[in-house]
N, CA, C and O atoms as a printed pandas DataFrame, in Angstrom:
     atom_number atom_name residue_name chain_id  residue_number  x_coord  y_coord  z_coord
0              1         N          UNK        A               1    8.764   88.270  -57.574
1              2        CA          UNK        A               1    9.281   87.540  -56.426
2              3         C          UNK        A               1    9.233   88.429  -55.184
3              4         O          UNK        A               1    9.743   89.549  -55.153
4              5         N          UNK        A               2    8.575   87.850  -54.143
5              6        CA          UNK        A               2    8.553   88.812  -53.096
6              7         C          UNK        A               2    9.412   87.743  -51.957
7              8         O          UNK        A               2    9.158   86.539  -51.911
8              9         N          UNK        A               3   10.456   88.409  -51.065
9             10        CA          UNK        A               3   11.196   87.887  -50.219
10            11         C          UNK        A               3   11.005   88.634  -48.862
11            12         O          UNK        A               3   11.274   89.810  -48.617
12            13         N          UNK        A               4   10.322   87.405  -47.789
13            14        CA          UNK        A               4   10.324   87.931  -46.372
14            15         C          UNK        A               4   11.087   87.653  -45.384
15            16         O          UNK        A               4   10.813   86.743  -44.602
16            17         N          UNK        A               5   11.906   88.226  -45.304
17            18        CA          UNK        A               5   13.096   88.046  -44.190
18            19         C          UNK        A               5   12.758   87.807  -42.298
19            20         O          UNK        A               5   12.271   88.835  -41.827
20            21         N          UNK        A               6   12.839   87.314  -41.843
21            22        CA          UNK        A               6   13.015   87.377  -40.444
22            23         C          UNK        A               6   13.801   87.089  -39.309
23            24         O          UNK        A               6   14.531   86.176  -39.695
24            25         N          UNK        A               7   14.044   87.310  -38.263
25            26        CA          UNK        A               7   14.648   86.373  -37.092
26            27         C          UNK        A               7   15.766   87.036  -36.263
27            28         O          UNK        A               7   16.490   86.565  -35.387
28            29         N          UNK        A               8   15.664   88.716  -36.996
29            30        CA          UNK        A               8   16.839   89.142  -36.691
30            31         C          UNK        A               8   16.171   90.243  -34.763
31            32         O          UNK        A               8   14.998   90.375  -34.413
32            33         N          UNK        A               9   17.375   90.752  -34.032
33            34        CA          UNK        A               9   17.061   91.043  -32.729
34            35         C          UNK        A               9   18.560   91.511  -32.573
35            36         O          UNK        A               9   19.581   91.727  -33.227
36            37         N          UNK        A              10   17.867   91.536  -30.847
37            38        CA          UNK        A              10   18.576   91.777  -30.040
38            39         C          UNK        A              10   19.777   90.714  -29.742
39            40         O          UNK        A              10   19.348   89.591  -29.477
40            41         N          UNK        A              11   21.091   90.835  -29.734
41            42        CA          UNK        A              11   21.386   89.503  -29.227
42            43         C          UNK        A              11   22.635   89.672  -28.137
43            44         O          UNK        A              11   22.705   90.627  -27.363
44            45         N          UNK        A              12   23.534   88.672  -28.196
45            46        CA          UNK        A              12   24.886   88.830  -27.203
46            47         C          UNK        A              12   25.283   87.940  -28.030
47            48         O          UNK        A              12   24.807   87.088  -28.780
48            49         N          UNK        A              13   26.933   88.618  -27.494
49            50        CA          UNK        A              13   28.467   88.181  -28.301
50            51         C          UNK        A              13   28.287   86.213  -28.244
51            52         O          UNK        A              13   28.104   85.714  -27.134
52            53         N          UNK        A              14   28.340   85.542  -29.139
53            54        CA          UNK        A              14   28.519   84.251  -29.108
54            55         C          UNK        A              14   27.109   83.448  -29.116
55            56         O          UNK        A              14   27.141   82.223  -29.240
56            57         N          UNK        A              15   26.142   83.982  -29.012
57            58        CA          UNK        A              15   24.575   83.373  -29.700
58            59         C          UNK        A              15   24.781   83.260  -30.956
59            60         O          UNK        A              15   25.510   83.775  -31.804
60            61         N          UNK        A              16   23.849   82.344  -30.886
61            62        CA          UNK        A              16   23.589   81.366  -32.500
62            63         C          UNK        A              16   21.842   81.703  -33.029
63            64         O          UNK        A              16   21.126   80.771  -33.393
64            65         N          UNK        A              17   21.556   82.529  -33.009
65            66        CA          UNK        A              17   20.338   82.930  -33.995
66            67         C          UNK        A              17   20.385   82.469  -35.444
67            68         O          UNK        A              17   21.363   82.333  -36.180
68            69         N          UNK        A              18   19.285   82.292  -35.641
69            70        CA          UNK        A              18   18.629   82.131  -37.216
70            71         C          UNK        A              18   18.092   82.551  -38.037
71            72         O          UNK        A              18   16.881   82.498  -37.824
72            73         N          UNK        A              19   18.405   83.099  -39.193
73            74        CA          UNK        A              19   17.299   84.012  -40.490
74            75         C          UNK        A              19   16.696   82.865  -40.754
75            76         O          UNK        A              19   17.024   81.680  -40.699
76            77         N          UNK        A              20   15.648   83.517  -41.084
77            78        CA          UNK        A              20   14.657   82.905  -41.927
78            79         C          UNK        A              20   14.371   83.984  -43.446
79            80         O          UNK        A              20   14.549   85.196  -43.328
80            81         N          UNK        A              21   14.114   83.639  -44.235
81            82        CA          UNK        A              21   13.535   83.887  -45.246
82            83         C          UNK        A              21   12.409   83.389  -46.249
83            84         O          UNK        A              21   12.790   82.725  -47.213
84            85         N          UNK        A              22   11.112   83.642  -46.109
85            86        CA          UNK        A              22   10.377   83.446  -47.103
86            87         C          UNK        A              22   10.155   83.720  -48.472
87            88         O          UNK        A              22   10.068   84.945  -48.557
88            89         N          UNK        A              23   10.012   83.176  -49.645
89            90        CA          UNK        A              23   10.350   83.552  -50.531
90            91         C          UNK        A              23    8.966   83.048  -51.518
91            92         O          UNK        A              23    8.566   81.906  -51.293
92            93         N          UNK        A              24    8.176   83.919  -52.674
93            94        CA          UNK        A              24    7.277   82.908  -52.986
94            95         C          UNK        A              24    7.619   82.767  -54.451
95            96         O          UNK        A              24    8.753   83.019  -54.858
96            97         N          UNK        A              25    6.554   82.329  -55.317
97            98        CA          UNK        A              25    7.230   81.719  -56.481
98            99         C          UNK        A              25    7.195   80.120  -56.460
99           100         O          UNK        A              25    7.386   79.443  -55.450
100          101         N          UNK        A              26    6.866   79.530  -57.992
101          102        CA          UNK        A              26    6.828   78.265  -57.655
102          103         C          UNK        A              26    8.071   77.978  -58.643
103          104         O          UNK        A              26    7.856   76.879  -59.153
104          105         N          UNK        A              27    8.970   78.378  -58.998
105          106        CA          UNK        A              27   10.263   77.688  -58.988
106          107         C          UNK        A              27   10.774   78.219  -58.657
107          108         O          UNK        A              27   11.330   78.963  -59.464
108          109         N          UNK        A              28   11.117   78.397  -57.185
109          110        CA          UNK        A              28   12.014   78.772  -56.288
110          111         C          UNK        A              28   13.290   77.550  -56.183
111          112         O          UNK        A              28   14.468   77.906  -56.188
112          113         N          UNK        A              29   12.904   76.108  -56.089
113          114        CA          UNK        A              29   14.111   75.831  -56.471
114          115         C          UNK        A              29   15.135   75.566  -57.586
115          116         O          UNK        A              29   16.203   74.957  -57.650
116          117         N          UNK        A              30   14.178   76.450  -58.653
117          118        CA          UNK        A              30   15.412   76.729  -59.630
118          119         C          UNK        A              30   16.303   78.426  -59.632
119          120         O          UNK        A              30   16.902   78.909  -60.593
120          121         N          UNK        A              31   16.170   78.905  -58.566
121          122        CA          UNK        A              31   16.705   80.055  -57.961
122          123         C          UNK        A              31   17.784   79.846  -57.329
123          124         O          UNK        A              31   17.995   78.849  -56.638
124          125         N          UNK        A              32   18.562   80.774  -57.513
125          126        CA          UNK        A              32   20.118   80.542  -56.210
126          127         C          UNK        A              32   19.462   81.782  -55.194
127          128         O          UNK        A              32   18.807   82.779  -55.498
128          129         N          UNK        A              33   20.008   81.191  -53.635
129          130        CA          UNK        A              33   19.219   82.221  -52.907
130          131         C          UNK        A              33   20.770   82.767  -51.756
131          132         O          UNK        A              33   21.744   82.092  -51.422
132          133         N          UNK        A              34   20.538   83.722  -51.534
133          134        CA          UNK        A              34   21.938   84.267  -50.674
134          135         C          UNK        A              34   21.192   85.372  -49.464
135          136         O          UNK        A              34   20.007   85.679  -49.332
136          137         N          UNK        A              35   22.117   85.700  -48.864
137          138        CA          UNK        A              35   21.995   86.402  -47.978
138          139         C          UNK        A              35   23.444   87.659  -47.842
139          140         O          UNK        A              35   24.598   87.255  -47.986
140          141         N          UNK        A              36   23.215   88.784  -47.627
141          142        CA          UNK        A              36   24.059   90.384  -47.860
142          143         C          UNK        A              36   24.049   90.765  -46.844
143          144         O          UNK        A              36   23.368   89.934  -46.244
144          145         N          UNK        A              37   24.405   91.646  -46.024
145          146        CA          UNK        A              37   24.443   92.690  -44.931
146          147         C          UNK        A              37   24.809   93.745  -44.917
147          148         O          UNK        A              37   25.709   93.918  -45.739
148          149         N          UNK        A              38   24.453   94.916  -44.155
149          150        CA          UNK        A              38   24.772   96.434  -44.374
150          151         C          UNK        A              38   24.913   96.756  -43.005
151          152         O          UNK        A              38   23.886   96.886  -42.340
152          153         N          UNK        A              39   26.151   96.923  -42.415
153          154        CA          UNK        A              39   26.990   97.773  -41.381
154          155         C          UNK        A              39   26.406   98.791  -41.148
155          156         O          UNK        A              39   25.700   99.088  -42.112
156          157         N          UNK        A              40   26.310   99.782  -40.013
157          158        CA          UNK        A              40   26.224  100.956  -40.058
158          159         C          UNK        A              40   27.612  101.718  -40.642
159          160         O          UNK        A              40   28.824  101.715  -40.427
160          161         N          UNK        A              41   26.501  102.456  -41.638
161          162        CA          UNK        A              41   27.749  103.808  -41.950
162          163         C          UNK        A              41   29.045  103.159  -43.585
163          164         O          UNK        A              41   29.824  103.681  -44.382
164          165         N          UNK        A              42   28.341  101.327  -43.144
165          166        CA          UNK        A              42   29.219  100.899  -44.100
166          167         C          UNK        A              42   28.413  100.345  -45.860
167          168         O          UNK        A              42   27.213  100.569  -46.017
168          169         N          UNK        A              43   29.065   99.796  -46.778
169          170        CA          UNK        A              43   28.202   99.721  -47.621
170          171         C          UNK        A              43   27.631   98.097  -47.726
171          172         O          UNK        A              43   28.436   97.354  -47.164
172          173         N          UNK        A              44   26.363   97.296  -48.341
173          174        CA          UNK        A              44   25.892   96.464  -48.574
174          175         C          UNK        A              44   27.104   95.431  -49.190
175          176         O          UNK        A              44   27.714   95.713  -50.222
176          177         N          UNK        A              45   27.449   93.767  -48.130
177          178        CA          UNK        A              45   28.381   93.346  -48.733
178          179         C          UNK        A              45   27.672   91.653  -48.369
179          180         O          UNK        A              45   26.994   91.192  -47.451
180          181         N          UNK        A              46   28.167   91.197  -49.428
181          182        CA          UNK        A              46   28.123   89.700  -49.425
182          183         C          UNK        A              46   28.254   88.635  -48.292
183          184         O          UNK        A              46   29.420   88.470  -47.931
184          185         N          UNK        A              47   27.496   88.017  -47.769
185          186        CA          UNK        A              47   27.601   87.007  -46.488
186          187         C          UNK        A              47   27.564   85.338  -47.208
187          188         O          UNK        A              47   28.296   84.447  -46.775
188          189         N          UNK        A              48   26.587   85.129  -48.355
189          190        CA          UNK        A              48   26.813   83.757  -48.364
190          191         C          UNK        A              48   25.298   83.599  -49.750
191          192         O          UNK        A              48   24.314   84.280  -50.038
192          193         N          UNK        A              49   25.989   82.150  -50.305
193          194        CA          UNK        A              49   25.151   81.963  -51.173
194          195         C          UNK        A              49   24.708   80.630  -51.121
195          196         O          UNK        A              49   25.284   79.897  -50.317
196          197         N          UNK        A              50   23.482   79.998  -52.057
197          198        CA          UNK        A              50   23.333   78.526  -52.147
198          199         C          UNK        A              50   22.501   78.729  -53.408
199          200         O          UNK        A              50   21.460   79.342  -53.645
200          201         N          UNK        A              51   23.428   77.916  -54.202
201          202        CA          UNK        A              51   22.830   77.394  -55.341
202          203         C          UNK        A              51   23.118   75.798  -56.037
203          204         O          UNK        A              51   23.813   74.905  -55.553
204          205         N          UNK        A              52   22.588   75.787  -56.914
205          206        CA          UNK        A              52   23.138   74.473  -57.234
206          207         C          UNK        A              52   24.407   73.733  -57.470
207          208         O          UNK        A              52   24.578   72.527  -57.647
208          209         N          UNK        A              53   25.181   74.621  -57.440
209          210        CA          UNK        A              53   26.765   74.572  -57.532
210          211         C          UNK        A              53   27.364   74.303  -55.600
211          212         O          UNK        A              53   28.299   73.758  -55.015
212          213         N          UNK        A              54   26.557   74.810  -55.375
213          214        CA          UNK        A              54   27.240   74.746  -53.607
214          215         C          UNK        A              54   27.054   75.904  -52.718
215          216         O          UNK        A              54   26.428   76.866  -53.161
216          217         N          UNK        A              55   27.318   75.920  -52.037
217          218        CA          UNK        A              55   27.614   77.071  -50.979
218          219         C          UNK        A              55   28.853   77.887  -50.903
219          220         O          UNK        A              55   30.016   77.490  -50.963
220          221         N          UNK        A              56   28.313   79.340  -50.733
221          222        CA          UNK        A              56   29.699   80.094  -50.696
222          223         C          UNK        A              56   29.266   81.060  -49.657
223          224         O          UNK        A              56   28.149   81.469  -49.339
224          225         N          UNK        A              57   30.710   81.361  -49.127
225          226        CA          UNK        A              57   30.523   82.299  -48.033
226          227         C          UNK        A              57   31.479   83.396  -48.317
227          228         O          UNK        A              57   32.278   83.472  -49.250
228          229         N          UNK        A              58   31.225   84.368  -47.196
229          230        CA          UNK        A              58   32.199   85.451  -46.932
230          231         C          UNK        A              58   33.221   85.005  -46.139
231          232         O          UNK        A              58   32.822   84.369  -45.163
232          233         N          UNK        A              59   34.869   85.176  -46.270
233          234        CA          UNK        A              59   35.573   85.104  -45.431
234          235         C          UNK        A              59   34.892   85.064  -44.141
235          236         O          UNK        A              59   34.745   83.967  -43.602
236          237         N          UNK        A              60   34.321   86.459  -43.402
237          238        CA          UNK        A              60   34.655   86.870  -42.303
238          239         C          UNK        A              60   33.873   86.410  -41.974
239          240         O          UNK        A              60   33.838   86.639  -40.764
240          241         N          UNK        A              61   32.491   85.379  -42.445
241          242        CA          UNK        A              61   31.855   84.343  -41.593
242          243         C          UNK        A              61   31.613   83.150  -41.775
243          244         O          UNK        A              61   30.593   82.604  -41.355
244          245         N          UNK        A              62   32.820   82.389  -42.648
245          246        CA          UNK        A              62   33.068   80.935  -42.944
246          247         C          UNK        A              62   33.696   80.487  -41.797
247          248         O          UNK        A              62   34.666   80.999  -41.238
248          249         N          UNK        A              63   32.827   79.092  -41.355
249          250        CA          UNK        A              63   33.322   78.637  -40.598
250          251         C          UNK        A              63   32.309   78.604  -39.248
251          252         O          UNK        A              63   32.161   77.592  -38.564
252          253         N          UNK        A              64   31.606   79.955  -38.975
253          254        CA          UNK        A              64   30.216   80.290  -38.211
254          255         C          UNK        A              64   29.237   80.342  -38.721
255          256         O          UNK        A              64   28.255   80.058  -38.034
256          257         N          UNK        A              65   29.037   80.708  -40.095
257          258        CA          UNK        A              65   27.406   81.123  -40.533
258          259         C          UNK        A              65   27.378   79.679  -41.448
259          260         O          UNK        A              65   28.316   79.078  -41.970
260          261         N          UNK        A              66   26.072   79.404  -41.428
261          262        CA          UNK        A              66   25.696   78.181  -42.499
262          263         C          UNK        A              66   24.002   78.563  -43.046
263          264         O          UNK        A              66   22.918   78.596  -42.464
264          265         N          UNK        A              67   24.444   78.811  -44.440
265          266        CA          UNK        A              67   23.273   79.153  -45.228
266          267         C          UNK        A              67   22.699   77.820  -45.759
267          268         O          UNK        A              67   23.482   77.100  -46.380
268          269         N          UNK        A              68   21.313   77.370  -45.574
269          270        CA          UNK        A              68   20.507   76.197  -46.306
270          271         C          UNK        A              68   19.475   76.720  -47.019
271          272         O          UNK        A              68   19.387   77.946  -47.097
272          273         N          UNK        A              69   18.577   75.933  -47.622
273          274        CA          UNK        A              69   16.995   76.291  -47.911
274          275         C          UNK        A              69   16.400   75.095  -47.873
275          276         O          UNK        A              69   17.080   74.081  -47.715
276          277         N          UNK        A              70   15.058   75.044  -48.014
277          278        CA          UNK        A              70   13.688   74.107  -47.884
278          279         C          UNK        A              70   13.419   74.127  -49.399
279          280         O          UNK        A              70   13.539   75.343  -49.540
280          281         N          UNK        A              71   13.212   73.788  -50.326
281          282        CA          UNK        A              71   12.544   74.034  -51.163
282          283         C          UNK        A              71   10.971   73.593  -51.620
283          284         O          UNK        A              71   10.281   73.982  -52.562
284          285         N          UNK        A              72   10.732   72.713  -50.653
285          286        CA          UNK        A              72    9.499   72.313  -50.704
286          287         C          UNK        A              72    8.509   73.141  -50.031
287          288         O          UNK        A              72    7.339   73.163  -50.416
288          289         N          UNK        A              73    8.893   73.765  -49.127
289          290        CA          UNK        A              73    8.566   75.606  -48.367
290          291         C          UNK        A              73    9.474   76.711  -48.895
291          292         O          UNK        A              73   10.021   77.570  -48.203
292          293         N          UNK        A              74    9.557   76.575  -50.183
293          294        CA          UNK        A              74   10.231   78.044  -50.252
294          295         C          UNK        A              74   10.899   79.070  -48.986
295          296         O          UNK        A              74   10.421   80.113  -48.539
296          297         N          UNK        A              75   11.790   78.575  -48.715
297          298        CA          UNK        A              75   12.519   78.704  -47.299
298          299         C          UNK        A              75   14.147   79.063  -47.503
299          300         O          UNK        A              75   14.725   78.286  -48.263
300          301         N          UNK        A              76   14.888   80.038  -46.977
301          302        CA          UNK        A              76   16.230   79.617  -46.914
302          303         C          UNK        A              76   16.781   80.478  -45.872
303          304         O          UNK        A              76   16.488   81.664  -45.721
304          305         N          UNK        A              77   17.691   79.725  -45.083
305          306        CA          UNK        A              77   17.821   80.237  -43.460
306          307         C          UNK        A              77   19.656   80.616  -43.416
307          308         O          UNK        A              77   20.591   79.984  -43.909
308          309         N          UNK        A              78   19.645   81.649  -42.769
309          310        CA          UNK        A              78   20.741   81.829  -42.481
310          311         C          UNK        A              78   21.277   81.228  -40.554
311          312         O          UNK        A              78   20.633   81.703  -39.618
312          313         N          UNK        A              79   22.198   80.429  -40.326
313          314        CA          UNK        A              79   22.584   80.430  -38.957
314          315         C          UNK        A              79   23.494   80.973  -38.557
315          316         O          UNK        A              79   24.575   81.268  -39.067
316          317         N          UNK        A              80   23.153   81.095  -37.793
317          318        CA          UNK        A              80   24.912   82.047  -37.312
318          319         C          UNK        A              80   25.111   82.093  -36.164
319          320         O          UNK        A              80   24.368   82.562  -35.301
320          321         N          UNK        A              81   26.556   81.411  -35.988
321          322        CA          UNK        A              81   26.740   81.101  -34.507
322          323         C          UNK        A              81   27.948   81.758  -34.451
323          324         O          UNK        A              81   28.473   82.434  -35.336
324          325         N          UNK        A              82   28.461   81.439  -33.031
325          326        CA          UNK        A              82   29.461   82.204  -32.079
326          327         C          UNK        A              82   29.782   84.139  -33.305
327          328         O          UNK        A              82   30.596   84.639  -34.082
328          329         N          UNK        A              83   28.272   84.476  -32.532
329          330        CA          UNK        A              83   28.111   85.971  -33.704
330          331         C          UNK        A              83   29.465   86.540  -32.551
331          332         O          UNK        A              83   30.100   86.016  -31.635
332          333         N          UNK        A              84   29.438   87.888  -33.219
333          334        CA          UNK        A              84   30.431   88.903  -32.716
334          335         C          UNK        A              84   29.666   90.140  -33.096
335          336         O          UNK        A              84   28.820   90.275  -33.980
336          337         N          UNK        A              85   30.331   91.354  -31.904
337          338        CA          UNK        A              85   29.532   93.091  -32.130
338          339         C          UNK        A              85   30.031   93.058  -33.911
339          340         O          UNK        A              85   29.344   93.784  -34.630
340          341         N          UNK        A              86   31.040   92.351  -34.527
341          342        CA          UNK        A              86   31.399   93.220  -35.539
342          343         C          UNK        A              86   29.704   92.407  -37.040
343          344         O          UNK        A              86   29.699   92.716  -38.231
344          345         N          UNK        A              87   29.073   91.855  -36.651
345          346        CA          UNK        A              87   28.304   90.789  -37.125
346          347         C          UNK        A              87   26.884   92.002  -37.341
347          348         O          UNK        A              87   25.979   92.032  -38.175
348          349         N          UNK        A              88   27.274   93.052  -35.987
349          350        CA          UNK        A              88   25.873   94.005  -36.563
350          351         C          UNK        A              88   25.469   94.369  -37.964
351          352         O          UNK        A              88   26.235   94.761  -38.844
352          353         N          UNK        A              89   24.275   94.204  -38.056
353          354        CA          UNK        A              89   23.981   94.493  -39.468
354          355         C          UNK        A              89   22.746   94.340  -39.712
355          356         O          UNK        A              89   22.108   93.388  -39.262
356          357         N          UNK        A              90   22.150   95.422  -40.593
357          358        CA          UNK        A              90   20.798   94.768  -41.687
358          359         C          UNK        A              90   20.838   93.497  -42.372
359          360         O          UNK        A              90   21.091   93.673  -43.564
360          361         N          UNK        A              91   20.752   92.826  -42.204
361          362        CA          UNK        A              91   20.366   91.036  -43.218
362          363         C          UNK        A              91   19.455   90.957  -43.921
363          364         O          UNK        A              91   18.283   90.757  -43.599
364          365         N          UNK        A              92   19.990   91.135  -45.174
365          366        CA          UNK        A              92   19.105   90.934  -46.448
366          367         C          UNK        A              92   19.094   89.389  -47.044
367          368         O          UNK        A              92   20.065   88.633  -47.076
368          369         N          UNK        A              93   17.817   89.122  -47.487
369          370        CA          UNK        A              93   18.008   88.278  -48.294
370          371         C          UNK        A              93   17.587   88.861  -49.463
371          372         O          UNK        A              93   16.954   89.900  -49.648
372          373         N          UNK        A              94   18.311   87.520  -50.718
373          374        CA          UNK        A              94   18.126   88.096  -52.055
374          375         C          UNK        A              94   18.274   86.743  -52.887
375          376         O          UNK        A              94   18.753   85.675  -52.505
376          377         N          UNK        A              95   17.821   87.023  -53.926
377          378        CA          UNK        A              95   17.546   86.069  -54.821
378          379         C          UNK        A              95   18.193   86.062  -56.643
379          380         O          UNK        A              95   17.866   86.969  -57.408
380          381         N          UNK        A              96   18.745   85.367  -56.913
381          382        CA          UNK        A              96   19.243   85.643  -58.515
382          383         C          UNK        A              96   18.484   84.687  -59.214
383          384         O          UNK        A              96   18.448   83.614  -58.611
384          385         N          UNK        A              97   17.861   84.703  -60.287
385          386        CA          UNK        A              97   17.264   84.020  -60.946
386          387         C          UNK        A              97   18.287   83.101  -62.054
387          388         O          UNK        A              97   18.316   83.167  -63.283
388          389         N          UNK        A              98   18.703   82.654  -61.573
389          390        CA          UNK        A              98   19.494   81.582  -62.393
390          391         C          UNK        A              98   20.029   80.476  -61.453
391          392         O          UNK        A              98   20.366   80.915  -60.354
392          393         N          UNK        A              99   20.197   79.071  -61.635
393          394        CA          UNK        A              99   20.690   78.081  -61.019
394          395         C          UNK        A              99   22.172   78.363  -60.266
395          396         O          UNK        A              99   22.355   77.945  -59.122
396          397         N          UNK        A             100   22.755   78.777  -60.673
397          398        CA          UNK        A             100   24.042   79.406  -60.452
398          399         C          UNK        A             100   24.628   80.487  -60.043
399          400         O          UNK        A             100   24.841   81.240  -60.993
400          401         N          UNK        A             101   25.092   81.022  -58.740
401          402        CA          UNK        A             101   24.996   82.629  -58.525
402          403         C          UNK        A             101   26.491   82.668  -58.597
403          404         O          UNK        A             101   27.205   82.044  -57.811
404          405         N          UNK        A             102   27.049   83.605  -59.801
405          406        CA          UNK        A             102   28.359   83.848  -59.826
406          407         C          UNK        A             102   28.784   84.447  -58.685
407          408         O          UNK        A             102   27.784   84.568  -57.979
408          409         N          UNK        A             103   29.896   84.960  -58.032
409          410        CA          UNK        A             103   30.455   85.561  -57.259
410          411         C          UNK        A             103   30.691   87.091  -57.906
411          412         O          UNK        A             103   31.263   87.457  -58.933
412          413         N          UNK        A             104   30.059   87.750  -56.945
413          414        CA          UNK        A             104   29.958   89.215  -57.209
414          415         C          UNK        A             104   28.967   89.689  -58.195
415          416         O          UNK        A             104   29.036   90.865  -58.553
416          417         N          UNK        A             105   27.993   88.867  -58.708
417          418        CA          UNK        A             105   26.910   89.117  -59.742
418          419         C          UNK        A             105   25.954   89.690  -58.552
419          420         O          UNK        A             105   25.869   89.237  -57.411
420          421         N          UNK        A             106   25.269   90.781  -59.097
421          422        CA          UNK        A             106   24.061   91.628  -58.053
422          423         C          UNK        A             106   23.085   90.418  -58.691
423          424         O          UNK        A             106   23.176   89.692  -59.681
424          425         N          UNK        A             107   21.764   90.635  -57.238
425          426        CA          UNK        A             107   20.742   89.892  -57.348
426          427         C          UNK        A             107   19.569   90.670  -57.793
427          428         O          UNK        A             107   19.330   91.873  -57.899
428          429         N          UNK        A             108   18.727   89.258  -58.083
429          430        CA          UNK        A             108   17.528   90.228  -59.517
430          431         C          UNK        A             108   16.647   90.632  -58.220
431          432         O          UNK        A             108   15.827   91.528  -58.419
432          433         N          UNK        A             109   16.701   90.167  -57.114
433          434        CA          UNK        A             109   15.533   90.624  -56.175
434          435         C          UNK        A             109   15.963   90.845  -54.690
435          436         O          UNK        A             109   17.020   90.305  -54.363
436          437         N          UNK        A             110   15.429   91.414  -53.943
437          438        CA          UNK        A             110   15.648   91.704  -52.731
438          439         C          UNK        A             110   14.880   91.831  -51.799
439          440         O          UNK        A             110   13.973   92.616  -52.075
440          441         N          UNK        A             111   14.796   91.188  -50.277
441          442        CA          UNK        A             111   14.054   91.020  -49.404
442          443         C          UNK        A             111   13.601   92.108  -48.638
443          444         O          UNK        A             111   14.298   92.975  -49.164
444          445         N          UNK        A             112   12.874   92.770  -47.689
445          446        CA          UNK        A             112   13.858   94.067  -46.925
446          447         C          UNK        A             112   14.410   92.895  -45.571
447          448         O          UNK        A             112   14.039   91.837  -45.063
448          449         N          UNK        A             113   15.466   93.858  -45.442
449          450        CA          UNK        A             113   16.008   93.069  -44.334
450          451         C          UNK        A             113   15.828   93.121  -42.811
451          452         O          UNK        A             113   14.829   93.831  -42.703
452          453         N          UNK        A             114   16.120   92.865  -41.874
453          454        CA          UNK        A             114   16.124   92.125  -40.805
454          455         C          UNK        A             114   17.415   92.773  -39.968
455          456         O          UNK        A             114   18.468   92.902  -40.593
456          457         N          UNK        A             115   17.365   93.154  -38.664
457          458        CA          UNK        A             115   18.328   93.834  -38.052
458          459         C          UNK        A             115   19.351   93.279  -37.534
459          460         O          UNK        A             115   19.866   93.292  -38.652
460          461         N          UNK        A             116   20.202   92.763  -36.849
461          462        CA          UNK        A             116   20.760   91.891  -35.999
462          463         C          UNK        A             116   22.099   93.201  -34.897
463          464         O          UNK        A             116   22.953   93.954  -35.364
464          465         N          UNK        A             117   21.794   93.005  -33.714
465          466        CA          UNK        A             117   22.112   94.107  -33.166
466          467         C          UNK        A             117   23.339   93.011  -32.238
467          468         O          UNK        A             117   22.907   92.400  -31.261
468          469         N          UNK        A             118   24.467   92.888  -32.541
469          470        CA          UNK        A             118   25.060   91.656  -31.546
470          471         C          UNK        A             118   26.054   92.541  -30.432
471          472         O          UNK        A             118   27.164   93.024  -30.652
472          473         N          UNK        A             119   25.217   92.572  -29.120
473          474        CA          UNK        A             119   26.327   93.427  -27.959
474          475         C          UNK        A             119   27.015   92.452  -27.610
475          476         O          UNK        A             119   26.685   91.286  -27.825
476          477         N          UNK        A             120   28.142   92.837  -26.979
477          478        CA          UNK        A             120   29.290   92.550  -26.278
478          479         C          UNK        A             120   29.050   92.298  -24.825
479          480         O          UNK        A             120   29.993   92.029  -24.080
């Protein structure tokens, strides 16, 4: 499984940018697909998932970020609106090979990620 991340930049406090992720594989929609982030200085932590069970997020961006996918384009996008400086981060996407992504289960694959630099 190879995963291509994009969409990430430059931005300001309260823009709504979009990940993208490409993903190939032809049962991708029997995959749960999520998205992680890495802080500077801090360690790799959970932002949000979608699998067949539903969507799950991180506290600290439920409510702003909304994770979907395409599956007919092997696609799954992260949005994220009214961002904040604390939102900086590498954006990974990642992939678990099972219909179902438990909470806190590591993923079988990983994208490289995507920067998102959000000034104030």
């Amino acid at each position: 499984v190879q995963l291509q991340a994009s969409g990430g930049g430059l931005v300001q406090a309260g823009d709504s940018p979009r990940l993208s992720c490409a993903a190939s594989g032809r049962t991708f929609r029997n995959y749960s697909m999520g998205w992680f982030r890495q802080a500077p200085g801090k360690e790799r932590e959970f932002v949000a998932t979608i699998d067949w069970s539903g969507k799950k997020y991180a506290d600290s961006v439920k409510g702003r970020f909304t994770i979907s996918r395409d599956n007919a384009n092997n696609m799954v996008y992260l949005q994220m609106n009214s961002l904040k400086p604390e939102d900086t981060a590498v954006y990974y996407c990642a992939q678990k090979g099972t219909v179902v992504w438990a909470r806190g289960s590591p993923p079988n694959s990983w994208g490289q990620g995507t920067l998102v630099t959000v000034s104030s």
